[in-house]
C-alpha positions in Angstrom: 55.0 107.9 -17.4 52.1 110.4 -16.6 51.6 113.6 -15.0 52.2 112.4 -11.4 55.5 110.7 -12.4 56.4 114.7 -13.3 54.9 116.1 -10.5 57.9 118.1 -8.1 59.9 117.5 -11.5 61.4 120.7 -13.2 61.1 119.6 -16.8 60.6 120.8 -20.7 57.1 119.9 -22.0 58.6 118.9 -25.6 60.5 116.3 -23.3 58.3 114.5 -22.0 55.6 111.9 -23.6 52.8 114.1 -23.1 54.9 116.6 -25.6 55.7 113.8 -28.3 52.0 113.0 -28.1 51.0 116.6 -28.7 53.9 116.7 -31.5 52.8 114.3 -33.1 48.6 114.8 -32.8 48.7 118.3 -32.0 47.1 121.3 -34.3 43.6 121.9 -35.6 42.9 119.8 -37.8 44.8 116.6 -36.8 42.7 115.2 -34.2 39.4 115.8 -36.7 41.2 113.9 -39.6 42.1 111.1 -37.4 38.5 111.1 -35.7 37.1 111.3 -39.5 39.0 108.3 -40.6 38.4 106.1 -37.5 35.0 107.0 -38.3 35.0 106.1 -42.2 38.3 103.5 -42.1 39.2 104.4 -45.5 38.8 107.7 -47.0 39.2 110.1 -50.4 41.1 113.4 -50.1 38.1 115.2 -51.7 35.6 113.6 -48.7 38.4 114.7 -46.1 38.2 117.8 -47.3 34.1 117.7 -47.8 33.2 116.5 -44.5 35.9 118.9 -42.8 34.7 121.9 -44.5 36.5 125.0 -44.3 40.5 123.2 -44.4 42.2 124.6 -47.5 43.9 122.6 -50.1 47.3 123.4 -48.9 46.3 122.8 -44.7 44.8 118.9 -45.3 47.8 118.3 -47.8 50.4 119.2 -45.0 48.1 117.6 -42.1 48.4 114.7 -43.8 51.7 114.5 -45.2 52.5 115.1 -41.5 50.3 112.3 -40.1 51.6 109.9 -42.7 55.3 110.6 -41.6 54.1 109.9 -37.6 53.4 106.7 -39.0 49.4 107.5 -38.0 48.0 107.5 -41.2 48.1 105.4 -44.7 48.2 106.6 -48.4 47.2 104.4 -50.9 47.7 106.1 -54.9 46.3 103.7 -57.4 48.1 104.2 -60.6 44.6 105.0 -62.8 44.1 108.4 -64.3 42.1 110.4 -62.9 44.5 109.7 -60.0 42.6 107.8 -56.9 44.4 108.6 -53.4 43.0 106.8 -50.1 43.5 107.7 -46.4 42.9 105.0 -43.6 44.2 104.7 -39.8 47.7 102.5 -39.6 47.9 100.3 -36.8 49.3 102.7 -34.5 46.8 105.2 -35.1 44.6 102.4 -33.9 46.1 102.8 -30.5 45.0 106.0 -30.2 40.7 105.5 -30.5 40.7 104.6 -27.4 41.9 108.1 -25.8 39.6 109.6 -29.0 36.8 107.8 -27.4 37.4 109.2 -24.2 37.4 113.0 -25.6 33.9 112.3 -27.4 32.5 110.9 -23.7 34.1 114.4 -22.2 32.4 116.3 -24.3 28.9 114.5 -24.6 29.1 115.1 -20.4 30.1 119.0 -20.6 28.5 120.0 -23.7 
């Protein structure tokens, strides 16, 4: 279902899959982490946070807490002290590098 399926239609954003999509990926930083870890595959909290730059502690926690729960993203803890967490793209989150692709092209064009 896209827009022209809508089009005439009197409907709620949040209702339709362009709001789940925006639910789900929607926000400042989510689209960056996902691009980040497409781009690395399998990523440290600390290099999130490095190569991201000015997310706070408390933002990247919750953005990824978030994505993790969407099913978009993976947390692997391995039980050593100090404690080692890992980030990577799930499967799903795969399905969305395409359309990720597409927004780099977009903006190489009209930068």
């Amino acid at each position: 279902m896209g827009i022209t399926d809508l089009r005439g239609n009197e409907t709620v954003i949040a209702d339709t899959p362009f709001g789940y999509t925006m639910s789900v990926i929607g926000g400042k930083w989510k689209l960056a982490i996902l691009y980040l870890l497409a781009e690395k595959q399998t990523v440290r909290f600390n290099e999130i946070q490095r190569q991201l730059g000015k997310i706070t502690y408390k933002v990247l926690s919750a953005q990824l807490k978030e994505l993790e729960a969407d099913g978009l993203v993976e947390r692997k803890e391995y039980p050593q002290i100090p404690p080692k967490v890992e980030y990577s793209l799930t499967p799903k989150a795969q399905t969305l590098l395409p359309v990720l692709e597409q927004l780099c092209e977009w903006g190489a064009q009209h930068r």
